[in-house]
Backbone and ligand atoms as CSV (ligand in chain L), in Angstrom:
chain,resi,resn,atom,element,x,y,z
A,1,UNK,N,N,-24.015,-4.461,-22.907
A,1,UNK,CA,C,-25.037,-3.720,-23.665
A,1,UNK,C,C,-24.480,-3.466,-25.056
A,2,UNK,N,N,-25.391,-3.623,-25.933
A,2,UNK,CA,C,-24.815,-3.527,-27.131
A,2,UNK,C,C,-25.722,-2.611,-28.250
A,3,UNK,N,N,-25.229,-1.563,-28.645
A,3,UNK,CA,C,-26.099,-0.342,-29.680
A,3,UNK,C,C,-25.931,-0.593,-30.751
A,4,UNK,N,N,-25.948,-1.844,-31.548
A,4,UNK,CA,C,-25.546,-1.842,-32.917
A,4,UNK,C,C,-27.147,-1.589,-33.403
A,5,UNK,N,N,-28.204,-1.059,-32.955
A,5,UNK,CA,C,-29.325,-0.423,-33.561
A,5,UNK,C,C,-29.203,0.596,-33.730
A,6,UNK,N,N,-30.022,1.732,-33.341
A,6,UNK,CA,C,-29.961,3.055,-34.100
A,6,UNK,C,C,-29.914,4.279,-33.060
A,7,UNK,N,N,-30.208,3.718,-31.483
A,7,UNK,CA,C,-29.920,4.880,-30.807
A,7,UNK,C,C,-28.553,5.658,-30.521
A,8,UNK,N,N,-28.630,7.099,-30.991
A,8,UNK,CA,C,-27.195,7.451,-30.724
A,8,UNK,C,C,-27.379,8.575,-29.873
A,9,UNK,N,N,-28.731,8.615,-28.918
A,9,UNK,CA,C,-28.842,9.477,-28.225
A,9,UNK,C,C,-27.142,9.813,-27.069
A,10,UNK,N,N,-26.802,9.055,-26.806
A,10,UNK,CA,C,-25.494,9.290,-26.177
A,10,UNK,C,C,-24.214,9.743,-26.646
A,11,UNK,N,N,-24.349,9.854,-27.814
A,11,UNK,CA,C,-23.370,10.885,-28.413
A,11,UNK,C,C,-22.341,9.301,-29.219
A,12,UNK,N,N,-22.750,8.264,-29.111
A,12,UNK,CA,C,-21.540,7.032,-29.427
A,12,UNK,C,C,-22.149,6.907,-30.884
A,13,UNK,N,N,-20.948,6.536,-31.476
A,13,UNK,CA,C,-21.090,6.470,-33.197
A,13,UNK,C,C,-21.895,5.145,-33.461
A,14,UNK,N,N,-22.617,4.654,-34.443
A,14,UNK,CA,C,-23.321,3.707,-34.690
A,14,UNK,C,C,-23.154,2.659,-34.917
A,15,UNK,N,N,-22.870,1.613,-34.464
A,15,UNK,CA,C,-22.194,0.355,-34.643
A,15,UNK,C,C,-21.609,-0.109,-33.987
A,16,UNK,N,N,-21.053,0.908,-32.415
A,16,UNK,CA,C,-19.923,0.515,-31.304
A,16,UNK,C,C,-20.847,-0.415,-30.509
A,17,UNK,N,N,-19.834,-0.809,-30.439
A,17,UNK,CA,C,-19.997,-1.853,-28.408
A,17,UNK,C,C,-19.522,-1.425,-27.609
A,18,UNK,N,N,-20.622,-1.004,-25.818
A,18,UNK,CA,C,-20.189,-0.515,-25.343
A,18,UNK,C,C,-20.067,-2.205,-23.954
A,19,UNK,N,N,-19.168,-2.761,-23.849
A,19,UNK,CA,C,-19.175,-3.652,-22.994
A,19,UNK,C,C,-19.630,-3.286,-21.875
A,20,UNK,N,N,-20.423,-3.952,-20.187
A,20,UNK,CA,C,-21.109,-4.106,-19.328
A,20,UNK,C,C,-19.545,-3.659,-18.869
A,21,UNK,N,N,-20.071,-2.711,-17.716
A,21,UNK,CA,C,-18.637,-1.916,-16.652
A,21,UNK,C,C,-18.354,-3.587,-15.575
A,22,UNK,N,N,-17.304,-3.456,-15.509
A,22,UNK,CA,C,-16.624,-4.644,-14.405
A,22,UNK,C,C,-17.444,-4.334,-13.185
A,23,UNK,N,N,-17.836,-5.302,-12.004
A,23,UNK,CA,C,-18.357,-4.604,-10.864
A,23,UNK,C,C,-17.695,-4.012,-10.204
A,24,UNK,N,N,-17.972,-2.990,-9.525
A,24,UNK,CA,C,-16.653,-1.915,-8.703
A,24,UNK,C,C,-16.052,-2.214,-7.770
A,25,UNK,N,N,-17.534,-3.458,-6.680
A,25,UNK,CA,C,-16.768,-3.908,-5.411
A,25,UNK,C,C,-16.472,-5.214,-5.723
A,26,UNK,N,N,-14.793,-5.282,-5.036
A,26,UNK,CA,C,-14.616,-6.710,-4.587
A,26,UNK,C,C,-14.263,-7.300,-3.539
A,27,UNK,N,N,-14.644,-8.645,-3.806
A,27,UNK,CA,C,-14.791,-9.374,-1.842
A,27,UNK,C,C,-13.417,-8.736,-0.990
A,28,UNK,N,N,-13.235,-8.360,-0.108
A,28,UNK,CA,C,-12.159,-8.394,0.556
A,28,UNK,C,C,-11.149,-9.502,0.344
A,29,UNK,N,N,-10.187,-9.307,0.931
A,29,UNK,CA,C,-9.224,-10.578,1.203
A,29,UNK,C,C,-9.048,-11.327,2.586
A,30,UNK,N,N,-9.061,-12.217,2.299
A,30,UNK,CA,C,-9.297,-13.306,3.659
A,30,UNK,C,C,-8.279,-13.636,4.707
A,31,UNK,N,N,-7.835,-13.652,5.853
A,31,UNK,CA,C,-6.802,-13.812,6.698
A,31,UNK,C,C,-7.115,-15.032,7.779
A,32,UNK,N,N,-6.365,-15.881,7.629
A,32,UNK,CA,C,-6.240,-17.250,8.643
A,32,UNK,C,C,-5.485,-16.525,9.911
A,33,UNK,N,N,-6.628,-16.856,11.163
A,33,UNK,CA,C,-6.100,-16.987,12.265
A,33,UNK,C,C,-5.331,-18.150,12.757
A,34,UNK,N,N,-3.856,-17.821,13.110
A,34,UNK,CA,C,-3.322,-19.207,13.191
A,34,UNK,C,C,-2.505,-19.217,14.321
A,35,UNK,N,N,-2.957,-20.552,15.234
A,35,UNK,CA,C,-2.192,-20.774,16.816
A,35,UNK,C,C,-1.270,-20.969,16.448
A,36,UNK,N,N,-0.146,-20.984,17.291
A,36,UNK,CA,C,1.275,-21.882,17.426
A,36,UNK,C,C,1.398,-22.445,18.853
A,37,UNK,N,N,2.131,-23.922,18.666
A,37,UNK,CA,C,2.510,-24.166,19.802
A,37,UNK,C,C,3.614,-23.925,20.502
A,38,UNK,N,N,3.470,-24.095,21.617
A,38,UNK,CA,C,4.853,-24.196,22.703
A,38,UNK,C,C,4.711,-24.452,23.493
A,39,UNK,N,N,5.881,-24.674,24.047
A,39,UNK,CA,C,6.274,-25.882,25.090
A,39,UNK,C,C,5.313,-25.979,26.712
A,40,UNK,N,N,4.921,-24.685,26.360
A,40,UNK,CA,C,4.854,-24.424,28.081
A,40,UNK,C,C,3.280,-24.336,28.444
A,41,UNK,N,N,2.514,-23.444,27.640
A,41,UNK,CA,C,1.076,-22.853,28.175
A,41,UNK,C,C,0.356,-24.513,28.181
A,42,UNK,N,N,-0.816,-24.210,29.543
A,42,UNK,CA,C,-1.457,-25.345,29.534
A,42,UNK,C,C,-2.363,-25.658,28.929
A,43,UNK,N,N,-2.687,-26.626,28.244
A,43,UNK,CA,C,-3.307,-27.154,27.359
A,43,UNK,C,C,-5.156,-26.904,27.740
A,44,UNK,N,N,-5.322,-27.216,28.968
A,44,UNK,CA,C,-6.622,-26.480,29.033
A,44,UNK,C,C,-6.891,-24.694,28.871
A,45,UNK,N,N,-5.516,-23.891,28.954
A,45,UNK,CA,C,-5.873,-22.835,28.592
A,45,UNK,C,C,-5.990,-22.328,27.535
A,46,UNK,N,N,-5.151,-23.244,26.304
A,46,UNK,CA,C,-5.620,-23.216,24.932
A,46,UNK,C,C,-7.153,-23.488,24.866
A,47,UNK,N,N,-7.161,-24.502,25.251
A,47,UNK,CA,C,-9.210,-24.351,25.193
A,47,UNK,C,C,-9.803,-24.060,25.283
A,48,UNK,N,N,-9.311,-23.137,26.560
A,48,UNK,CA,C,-9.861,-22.092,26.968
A,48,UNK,C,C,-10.399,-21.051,26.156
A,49,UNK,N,N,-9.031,-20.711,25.319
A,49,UNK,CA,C,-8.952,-19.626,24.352
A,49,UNK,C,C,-9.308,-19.650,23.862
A,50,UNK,N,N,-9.654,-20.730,22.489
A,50,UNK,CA,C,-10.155,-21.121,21.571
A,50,UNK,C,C,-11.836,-21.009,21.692
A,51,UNK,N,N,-12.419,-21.285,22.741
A,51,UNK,CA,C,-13.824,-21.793,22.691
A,51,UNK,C,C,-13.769,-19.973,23.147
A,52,UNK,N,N,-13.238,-19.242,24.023
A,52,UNK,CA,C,-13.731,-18.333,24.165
A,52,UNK,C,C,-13.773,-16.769,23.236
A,53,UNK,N,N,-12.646,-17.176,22.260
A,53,UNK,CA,C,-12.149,-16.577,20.912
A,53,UNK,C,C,-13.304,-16.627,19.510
A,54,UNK,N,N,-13.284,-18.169,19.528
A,54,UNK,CA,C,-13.796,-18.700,18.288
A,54,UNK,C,C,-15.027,-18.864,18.297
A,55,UNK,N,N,-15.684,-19.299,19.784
A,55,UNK,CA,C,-16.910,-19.897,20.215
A,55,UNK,C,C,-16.966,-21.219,19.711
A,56,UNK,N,N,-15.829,-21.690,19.692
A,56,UNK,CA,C,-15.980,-23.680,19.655
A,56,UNK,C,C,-16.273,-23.942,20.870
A,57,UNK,N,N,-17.283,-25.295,20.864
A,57,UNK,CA,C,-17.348,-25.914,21.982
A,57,UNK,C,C,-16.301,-26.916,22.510
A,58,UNK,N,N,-16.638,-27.486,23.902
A,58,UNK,CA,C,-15.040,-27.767,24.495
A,58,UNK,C,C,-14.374,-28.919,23.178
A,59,UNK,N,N,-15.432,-29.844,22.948
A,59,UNK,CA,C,-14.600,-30.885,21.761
A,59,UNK,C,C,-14.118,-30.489,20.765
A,60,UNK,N,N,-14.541,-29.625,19.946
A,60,UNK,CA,C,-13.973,-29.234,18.663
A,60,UNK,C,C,-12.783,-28.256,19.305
A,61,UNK,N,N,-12.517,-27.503,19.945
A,61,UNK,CA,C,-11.400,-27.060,20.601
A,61,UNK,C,C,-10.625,-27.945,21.091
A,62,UNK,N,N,-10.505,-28.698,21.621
A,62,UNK,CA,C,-9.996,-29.681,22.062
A,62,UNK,C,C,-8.830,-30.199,20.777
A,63,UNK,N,N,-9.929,-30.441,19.911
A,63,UNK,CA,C,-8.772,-31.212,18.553
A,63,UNK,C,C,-8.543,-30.089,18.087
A,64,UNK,N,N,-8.913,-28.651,17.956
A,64,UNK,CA,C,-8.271,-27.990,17.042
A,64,UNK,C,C,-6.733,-27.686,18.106
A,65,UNK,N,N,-6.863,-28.125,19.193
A,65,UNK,CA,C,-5.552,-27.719,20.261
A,65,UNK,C,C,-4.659,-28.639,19.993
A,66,UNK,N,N,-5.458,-30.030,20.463
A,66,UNK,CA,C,-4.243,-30.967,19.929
A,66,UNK,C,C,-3.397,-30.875,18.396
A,67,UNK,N,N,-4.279,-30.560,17.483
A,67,UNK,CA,C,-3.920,-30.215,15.871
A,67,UNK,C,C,-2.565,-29.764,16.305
A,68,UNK,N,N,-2.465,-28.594,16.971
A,68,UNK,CA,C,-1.479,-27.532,17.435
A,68,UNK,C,C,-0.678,-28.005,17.897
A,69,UNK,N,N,-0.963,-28.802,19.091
A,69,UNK,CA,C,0.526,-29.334,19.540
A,69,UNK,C,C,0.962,-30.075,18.999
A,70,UNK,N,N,0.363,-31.309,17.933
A,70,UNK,CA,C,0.858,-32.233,17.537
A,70,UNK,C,C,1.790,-31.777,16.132
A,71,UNK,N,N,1.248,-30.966,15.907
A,71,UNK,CA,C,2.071,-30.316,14.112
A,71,UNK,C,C,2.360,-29.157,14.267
A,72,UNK,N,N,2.404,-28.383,15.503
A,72,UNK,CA,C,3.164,-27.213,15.525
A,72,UNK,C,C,2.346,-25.568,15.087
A,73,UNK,N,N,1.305,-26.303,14.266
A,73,UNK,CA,C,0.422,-24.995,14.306
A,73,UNK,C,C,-0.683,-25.160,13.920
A,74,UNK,N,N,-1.853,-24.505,13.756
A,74,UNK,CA,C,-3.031,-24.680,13.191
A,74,UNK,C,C,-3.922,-23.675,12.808
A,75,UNK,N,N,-4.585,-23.574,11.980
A,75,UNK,CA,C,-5.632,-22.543,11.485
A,75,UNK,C,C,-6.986,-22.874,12.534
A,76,UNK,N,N,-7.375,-21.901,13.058
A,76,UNK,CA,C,-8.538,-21.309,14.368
A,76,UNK,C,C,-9.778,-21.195,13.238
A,77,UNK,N,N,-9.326,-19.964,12.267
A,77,UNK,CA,C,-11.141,-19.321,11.748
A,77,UNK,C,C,-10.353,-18.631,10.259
A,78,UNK,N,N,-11.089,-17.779,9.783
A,78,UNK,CA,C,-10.730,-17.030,8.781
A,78,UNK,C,C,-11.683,-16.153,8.136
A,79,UNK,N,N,-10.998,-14.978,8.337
A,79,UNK,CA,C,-12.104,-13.781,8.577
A,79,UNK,C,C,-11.230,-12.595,7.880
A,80,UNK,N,N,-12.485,-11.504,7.426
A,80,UNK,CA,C,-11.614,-10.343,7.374
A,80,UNK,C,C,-10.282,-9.612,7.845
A,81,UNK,N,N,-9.203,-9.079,7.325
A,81,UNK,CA,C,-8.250,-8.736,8.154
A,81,UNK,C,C,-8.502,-7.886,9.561
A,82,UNK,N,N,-9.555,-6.985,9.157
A,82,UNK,CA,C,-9.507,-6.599,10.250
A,82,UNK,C,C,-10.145,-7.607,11.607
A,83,UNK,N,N,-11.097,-8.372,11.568
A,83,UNK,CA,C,-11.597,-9.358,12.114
A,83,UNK,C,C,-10.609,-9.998,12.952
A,84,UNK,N,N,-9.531,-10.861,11.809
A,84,UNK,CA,C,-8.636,-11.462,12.238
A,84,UNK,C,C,-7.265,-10.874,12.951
A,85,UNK,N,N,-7.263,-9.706,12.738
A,85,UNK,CA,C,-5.945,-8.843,13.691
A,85,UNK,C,C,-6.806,-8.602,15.176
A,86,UNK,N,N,-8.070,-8.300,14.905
A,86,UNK,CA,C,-8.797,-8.586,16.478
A,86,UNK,C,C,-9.105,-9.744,16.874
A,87,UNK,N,N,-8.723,-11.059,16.657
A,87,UNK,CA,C,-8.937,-11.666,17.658
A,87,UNK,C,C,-7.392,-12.658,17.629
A,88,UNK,N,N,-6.630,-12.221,16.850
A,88,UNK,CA,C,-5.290,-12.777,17.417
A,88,UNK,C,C,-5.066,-11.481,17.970
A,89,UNK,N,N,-5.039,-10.287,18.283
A,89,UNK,CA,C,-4.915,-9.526,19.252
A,89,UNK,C,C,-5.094,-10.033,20.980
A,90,UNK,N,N,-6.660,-10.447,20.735
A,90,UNK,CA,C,-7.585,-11.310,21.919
A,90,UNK,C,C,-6.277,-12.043,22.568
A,91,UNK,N,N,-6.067,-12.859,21.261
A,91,UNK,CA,C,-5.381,-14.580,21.953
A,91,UNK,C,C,-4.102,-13.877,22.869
A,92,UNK,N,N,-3.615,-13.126,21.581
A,92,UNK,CA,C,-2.367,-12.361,22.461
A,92,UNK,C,C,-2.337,-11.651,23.662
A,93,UNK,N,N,-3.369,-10.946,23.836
A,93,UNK,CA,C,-3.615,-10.186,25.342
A,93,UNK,C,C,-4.326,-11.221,26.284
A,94,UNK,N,N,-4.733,-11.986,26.084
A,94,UNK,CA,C,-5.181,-13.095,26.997
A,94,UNK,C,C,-4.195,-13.740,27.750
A,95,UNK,N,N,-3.591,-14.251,26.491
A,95,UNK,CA,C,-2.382,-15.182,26.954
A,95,UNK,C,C,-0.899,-14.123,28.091
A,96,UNK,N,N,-0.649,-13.565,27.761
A,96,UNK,CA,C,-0.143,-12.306,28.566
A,96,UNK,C,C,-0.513,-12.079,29.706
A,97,UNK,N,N,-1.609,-11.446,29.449
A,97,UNK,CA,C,-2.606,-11.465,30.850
A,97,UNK,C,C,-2.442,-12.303,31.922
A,98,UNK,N,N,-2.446,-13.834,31.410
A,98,UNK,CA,C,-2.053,-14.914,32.574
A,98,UNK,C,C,-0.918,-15.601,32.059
A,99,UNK,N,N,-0.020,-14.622,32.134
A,99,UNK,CA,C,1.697,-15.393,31.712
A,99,UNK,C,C,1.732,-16.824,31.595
A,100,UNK,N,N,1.346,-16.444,30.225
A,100,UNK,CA,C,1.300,-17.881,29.006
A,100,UNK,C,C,2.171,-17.539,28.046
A,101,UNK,N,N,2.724,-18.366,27.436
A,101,UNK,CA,C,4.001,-17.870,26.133
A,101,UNK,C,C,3.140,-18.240,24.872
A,102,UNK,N,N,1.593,-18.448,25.263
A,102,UNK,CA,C,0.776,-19.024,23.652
A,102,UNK,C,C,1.005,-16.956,22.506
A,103,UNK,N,N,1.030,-17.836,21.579
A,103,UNK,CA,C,1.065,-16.841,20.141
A,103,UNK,C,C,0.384,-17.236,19.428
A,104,UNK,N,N,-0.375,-16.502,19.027
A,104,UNK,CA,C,-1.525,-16.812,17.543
A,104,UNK,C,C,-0.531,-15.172,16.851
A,105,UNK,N,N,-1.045,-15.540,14.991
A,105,UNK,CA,C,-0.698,-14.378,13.528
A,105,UNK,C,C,-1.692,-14.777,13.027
A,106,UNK,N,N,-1.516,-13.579,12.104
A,106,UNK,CA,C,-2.452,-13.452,10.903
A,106,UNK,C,C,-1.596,-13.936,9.242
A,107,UNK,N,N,-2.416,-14.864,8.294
A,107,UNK,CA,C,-1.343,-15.014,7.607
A,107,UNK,C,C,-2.567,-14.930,6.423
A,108,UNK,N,N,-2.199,-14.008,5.250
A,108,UNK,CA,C,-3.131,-13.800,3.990
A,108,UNK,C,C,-3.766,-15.169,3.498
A,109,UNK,N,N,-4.993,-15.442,3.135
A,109,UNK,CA,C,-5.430,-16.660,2.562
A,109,UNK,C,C,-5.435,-16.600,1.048
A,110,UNK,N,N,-4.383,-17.442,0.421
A,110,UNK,CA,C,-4.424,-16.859,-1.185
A,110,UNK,C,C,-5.782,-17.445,-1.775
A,111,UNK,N,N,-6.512,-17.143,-2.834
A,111,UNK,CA,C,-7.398,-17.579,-3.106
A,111,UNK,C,C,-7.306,-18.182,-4.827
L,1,TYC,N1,N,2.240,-27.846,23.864
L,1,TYC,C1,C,1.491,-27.383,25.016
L,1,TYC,C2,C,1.676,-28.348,26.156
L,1,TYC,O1,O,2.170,-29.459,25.953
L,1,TYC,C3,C,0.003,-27.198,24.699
L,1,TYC,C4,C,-0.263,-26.203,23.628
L,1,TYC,C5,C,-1.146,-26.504,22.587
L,1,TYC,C6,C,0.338,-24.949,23.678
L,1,TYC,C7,C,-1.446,-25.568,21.622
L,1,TYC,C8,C,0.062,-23.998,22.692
L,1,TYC,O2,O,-1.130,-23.399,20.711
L,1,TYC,C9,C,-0.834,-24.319,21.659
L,1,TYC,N2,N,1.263,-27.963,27.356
């Protein structure tokens, strides 16, 4: 907004610029849910996890599992932090639950 006309109803001297305020909110920051592999949990129970975590169906779980075993880790989803501390929470109490050694983290998404 710019007053270089004549209103000085606001008390600002005549000729200023008052620049547009920055917006106040900004997007959150983004967090990658990310599996790891190991040696042991069975591979259908990763799929398990995944489709029942993420809501992938069995194929796209499938390769996002293999992704995992084959390179050691992989990005699931990416969601709010809080989002993403609840559902690698999930993976983690799941996997526990039926003494599995699977681990999913949360790792900041730089942008
Ligand atoms: N490497 C496991 C196996 O050979 C399978 C596996 C895949 C485990 C992905 C964890 O995040 C994982 N049974």
């Amino acid at each position: 907004m710019n007053n270089l006309s004549k209103d000085t109803s606001n008390g600002q001297a005549l000729g200023t610029v008052t620049l547009e305020k920055k917006p106040e909110v900004k997007e959150p920051p983004l967090f990658q849910v990310v599996l790891l592999n190991d040696d042991y949990t069975p591979m259908e129970f990763v799929v398990f996890v995944i489709q029942k975590i993420f809501g992938y169906e069995h194929g796209k779980a499938t390769e996002i599992m293999l992704s995992v075993h084959n390179k050691g880790k992989g990005v699931c989803g990416i969601f709010s932090k809080e989002i993403a501390e609840m559902k690698c929470n999930e993976i983690n109490n799941l996997a526990q639950a039926h003494e599995h050694p699977l681990l999913s983290e949360i790792e900041p998404l730089s942008d």
